[in-house]
Wavefront OBJ file of the C-alpha trace (Angstrom):
o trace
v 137.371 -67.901 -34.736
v 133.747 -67.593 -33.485
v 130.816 -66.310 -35.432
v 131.082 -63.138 -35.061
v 134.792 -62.545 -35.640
v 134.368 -64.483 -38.425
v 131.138 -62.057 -39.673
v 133.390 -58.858 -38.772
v 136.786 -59.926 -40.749
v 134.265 -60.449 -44.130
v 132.925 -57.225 -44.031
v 136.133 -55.886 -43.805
v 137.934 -58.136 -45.832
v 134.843 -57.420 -48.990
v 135.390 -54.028 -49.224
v 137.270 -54.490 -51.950
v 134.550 -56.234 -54.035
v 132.142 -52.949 -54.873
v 135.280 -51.206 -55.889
v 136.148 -53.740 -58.452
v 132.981 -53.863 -59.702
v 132.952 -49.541 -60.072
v 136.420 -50.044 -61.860
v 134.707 -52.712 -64.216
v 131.387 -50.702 -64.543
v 134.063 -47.516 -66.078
v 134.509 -49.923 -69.188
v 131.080 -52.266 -69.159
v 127.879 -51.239 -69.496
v 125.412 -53.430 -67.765
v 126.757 -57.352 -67.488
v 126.053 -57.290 -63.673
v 125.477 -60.697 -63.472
v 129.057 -61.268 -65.429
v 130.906 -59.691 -63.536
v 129.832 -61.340 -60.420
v 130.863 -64.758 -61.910
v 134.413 -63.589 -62.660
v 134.661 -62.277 -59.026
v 133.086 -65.220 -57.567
v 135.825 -67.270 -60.287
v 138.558 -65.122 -58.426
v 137.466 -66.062 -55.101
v 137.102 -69.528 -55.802
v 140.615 -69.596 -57.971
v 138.102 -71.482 -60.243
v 138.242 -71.850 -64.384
v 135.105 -70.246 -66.421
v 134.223 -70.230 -69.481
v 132.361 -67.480 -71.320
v 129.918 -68.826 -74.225
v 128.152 -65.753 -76.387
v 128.314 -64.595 -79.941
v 130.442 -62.377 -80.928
v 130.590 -58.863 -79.984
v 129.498 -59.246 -76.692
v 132.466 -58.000 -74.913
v 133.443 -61.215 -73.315
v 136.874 -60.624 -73.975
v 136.453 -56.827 -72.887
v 135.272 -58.195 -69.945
v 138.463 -60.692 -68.744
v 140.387 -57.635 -69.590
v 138.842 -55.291 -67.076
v 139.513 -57.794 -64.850
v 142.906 -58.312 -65.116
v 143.109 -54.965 -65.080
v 142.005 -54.538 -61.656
v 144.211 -56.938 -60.134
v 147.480 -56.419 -59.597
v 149.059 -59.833 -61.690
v 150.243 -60.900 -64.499
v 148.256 -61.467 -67.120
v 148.668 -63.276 -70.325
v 146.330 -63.602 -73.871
v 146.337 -66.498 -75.964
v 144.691 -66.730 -79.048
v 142.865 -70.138 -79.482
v 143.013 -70.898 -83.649
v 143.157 -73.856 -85.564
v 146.924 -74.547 -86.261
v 147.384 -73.773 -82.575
v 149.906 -76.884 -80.810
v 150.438 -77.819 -77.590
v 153.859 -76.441 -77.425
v 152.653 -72.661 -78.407
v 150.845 -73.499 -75.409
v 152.263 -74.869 -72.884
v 156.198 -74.522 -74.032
v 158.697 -77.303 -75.287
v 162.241 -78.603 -74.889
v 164.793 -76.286 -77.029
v 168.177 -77.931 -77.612
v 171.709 -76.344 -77.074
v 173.966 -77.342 -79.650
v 177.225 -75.926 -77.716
v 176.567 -77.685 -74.723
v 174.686 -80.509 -76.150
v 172.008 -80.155 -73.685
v 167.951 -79.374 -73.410
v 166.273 -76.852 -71.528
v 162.439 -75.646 -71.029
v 161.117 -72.919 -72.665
v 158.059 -72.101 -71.104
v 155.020 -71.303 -72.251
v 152.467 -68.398 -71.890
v 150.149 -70.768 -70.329
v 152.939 -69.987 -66.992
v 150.944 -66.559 -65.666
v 148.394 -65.639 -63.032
v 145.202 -64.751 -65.341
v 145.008 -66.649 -68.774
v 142.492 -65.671 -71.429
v 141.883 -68.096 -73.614
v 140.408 -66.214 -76.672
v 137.665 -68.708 -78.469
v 139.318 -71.852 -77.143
v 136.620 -73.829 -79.534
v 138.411 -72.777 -82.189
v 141.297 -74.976 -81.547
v 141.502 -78.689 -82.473
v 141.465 -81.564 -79.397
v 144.615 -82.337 -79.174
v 145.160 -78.206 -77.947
v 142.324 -78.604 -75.846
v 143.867 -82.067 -73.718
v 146.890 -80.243 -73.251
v 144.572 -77.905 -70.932
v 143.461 -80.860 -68.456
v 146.359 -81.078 -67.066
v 147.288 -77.273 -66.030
v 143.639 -76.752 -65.243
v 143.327 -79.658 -62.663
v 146.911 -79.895 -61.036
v 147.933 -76.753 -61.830
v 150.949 -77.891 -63.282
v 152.431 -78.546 -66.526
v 154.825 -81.635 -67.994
v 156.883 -80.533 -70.193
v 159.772 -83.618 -71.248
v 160.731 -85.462 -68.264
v 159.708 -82.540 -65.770
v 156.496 -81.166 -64.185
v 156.679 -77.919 -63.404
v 154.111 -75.349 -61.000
v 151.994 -72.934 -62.555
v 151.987 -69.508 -60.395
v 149.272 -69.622 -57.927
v 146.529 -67.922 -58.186
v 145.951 -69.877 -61.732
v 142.770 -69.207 -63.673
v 142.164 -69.610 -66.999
v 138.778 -67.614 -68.140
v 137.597 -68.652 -71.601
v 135.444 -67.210 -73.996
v 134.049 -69.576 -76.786
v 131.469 -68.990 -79.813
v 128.072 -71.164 -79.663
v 129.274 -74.339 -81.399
v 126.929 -73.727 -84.409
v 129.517 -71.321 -85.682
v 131.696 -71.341 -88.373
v 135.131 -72.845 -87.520
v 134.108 -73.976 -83.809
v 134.986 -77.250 -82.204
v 133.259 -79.102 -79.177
v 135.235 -78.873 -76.138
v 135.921 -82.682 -74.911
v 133.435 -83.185 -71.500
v 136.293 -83.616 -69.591
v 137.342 -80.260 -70.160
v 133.822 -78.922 -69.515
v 134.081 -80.113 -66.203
v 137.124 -78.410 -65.054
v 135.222 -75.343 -65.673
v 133.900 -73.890 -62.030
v 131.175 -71.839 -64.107
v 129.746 -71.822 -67.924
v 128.057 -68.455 -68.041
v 126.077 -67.682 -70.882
v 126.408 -63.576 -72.324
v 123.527 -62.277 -73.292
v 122.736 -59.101 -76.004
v 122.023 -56.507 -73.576
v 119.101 -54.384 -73.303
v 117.817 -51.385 -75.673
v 119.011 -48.442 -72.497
v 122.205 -50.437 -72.448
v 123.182 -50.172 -76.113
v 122.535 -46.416 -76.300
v 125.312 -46.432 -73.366
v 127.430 -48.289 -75.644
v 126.729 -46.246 -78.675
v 127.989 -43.252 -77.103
v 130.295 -44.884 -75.149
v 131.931 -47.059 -77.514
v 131.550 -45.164 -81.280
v 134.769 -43.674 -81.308
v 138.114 -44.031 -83.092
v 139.474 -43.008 -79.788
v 141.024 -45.677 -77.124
v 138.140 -47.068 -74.839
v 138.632 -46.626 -70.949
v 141.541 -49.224 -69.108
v 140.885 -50.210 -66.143
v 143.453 -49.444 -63.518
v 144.964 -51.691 -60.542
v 142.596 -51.418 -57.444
v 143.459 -54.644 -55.228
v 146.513 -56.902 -54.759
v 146.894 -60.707 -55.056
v 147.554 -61.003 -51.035
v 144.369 -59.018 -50.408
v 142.367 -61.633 -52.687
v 144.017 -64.390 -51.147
v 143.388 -63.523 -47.416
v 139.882 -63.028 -48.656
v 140.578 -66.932 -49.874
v 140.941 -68.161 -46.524
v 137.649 -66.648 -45.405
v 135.746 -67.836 -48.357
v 136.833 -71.724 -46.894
v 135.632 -70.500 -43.755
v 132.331 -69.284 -44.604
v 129.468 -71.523 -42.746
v 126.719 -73.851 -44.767
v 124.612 -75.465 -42.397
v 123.435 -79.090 -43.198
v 120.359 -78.507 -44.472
v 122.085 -76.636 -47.267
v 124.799 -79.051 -47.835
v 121.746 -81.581 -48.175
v 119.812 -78.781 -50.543
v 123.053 -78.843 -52.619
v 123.291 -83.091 -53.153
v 119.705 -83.025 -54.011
v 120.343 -81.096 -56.772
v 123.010 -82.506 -57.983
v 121.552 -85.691 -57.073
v 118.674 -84.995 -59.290
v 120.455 -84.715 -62.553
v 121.333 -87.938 -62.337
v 117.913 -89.940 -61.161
v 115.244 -87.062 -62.382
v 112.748 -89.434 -62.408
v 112.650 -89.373 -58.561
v 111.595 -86.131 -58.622
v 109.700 -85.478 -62.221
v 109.120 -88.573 -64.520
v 108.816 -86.050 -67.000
v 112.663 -84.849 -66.914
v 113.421 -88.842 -67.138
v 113.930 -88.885 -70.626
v 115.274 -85.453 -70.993
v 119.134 -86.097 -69.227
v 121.658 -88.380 -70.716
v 124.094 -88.006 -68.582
v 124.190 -86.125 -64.920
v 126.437 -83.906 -63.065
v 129.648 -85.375 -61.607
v 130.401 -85.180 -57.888
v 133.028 -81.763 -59.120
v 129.300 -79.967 -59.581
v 128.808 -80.668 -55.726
v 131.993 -79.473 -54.772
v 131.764 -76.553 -57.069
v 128.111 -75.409 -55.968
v 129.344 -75.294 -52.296
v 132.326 -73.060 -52.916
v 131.001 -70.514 -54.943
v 128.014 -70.382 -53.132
v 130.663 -69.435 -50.291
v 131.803 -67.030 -52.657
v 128.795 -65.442 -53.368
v 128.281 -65.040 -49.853
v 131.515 -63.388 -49.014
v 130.795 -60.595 -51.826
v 127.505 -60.016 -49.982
v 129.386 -59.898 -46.929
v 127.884 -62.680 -45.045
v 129.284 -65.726 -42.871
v 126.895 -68.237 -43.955
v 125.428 -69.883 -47.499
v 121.563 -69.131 -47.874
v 119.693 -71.558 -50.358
v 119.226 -68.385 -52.660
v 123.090 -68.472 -52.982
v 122.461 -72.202 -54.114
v 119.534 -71.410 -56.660
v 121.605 -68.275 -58.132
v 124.539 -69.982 -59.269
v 122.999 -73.805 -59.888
v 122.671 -72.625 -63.965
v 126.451 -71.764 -64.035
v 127.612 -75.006 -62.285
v 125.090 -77.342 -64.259
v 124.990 -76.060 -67.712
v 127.946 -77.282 -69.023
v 127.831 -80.824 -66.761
v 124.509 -81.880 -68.082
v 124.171 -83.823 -71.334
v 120.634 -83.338 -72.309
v 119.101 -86.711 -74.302
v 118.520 -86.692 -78.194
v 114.528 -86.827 -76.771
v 115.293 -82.985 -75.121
v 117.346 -81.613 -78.206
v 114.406 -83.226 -80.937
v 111.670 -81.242 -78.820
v 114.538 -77.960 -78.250
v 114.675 -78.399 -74.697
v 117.505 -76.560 -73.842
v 119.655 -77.353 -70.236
v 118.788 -73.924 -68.326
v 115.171 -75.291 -68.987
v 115.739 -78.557 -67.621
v 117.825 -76.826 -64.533
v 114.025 -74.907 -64.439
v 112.583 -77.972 -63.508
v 114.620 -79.208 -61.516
v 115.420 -75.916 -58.699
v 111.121 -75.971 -59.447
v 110.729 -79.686 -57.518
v 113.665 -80.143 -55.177
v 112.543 -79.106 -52.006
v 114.194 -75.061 -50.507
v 115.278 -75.522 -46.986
l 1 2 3 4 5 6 7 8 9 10 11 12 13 14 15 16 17 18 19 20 21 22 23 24 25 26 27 28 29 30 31 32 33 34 35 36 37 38 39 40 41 42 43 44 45 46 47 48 49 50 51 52 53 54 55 56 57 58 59 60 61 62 63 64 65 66 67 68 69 70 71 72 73 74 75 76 77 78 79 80 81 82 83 84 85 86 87 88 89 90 91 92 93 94 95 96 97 98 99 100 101 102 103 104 105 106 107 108 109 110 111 112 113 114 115 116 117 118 119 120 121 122 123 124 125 126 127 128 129 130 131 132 133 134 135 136 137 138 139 140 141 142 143 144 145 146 147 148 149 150 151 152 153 154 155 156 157 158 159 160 161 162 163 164 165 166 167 168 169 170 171 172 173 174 175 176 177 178 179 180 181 182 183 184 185 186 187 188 189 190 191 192 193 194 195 196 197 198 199 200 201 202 203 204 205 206 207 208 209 210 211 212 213 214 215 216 217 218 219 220 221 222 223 224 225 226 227 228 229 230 231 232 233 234 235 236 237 238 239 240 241 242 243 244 245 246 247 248 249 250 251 252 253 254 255 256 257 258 259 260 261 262 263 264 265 266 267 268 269 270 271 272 273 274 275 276 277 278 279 280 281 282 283 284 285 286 287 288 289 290 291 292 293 294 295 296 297 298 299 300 301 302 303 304 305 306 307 308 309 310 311 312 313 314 315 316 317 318 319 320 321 322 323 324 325 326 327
C-alpha cells in the first residue's frame, strides 16, 4: 500500500471517530481532552487509568463509551474485601461427578471498568498483571483467552484519600495512559447544572460503531508512518527520564526512577493513534508532545528532593519536552 492509498483508507476508515465523540458529547459536557484518550485507548487496545476526585464523571465517562461500541461490557467494583476469584473466577467442584470445572469471572468481557481499583488490597491488584499483559487468565491448571479487543479502563481516587491503596509500579506500567480529570470550567458547570439536576434518568448513549470497524481501523493505526527523526524525538524523551542530567542538571535530583522501554513503545503507538483520529498517515512531533504527560506520569518516580520542594511529575515532564530538541 503506497502513501496515498494508505492516506485515502484513514480518512475513510476515521469517519467514525467525530461521531463517537457527538454520541459522548450528548452525555459529557466538556472533557475533550478525555475523551480523546479513551479513543486513542480503543485504537491502541491499550489499558488507562483515570485518576480525579470524585464526582468528576470518570465513570460516566467509560460508560458512554461502552455505550458507543457495540461489545460487551462489564463493571466491577474495586473494594476492600474484593479477592482474586470475584475477579478473575475459580474452580467450583461437582460432587456427582466428582470433578472441577471453571467458573469464569467478569474480568472475561470486551470493556472492563474497574471502579476505584485503589481501593482494593495488592493481592487484587497482582491478579490484574497477568490479564492486562497476556491477555489471559490462569485459573487452576488452565490458562484461558480473554476476548479480544481487551481493555480494562480504570478510574482511581488521588491516593491521599480515605480508604485508597497505591497501585504496585508494575501495574502502573501496564497502563498505556494515566490521564489526570480535571474540575471543569465555570460555562461547563452551568451545562451540568441544567443538564444534570434532575431526578430524571441522564442521557445513554446508543451503539454507533462495531468491533470489526474499530479493528480494521487497528490495522491502519500499525500502518501509520513515523519517520526517523521522530522515532529518535521519541527515545530522547524517554531517554531523558532516565539520565536528566544530560539535558538539565537541574532535573538530576528530581527523578528516582525513569521510564521503562513500555513508555517508548507506548508513545509511538498512540501517537499513531492520535494521528489516525486526525486523519493523517504520518506521526508529527506535536502528536509526541500531546500525549508524552499521559505516557510518563505514571512511569516516573519523582525523588524525595522533588516531593520535599512539591515538584509534581507533569512539571518535571515541563522540563523535559522544554530541552529535548523538536525535529
Amino acid at each position: 500500500m503506497n502513501n496515498q492509498e494508505l492516506s485515502d483508507n484513514i480518512t475513510a476508515a476515521c469517519q467514525w471517530v467525530p461521531i463517537v465523540k457527538e454520541e459522548m458529547g450528548k452525555v459529557l459536557v466538556g472533557q475533550a481532552d478525555l475523551v480523546d484518550r479513551l479513543l486513542v485507548g480503543l485504537l491502541c487496545k491499550g489499558h488507562i487509568l483515570l485518576e480525579g476526585v470524585p464526582g468528576l464523571a470518570k465513570t460516566l465517562a467509560i460508560n458512554a463509551l461502552s455505550g458507543c461500541v457495540h461489545t460487551e461490557f462489564s463493571r466491577i467494583q474495586f473494594t476492600p474485601d474484593l479477592l482474586p476469584s470475584d475477579l478473575l473466577g475459580t474452580m467450583i467442584y461437582n460432587p456427582r461427578e466428582a470433578t472441577f470445572s471453571a467458573k469464569l469471572g467478569p474480568i472475561f468481557s470486551n470493556v472492563i471498568l474497574a471502579d476505584e481499583i485503589n481501593r482494593a488490597p495488592a493481592k487484587v491488584q497482582s491478579a490484574l498483571l497477568e490479564a492486562m499483559q497476556e491477555r489471559q487468565v490462569t485459573i487452576g491448571d488452565t490458562t484461558y483467552p480473554l476476548p479480544d479487543p481487551f481493555l480494562v479502563l480504570a478510574t482511581q481516587n488521588p491516593i491521599d484519600q480515605e480508604g485508597t491503596y497505591q497501585l504496585p509500579e508494575a501495574q502502573l506500567d501496564r497502563f498505556l495512559l494515566k490521564v489526570t480529570v480535571n474540575y471543569p470550567s465555570r460555562d461547563e458547570e452551568l451545562i451540568i447544572l441544567d443538564r444534570m439536576a434532575t431526578s430524571e434518568p441522564v442521557y445513554r448513549t446508543t451503539p454507533v460503531v462495531d468491533i470489526p470497524t474499530v479493528a480494521k481501523s487497528i490495522q491502519l493505526v500499525n500502518s501509520i508512518y513515523i519517520d526517523p527523526a521522530v522515532r529518535k524525538y521519541i527515545v530522547e524523551l524517554v531517554h531523558t527520564t532516565r539520565y536528566p542530567a544530560k539535558v538539565d542538571t537541574n532535573l538530576k535530583n528530581l527523578i528516582r526512577v525513569g521510564a521503562s522501554p513500555r513508555a517508548t513503545i507506548n508513545l509511538a503507538l498512540a501517537s499513531r493513534a492520535k494521528a489516525f483520529m486526525a486523519g493523517r498517515a504520518f506521526v508529527t512531533p506535536q502528536d509526541v508532545k500531546d500525549l508524552a504527560h499521559d505516557i510518563l506520569r505514571h512511569r516516573i518516580l519523582p525523588s524525595y528532593e522533588a516531593e520535599a520542594e512539591d515538584i509534581t511529575t507533569d512539571q518535571i515532564i515541563d522540563r523535559i519536552l522544554a530541552k529535548v530538541p523538536v525535529p
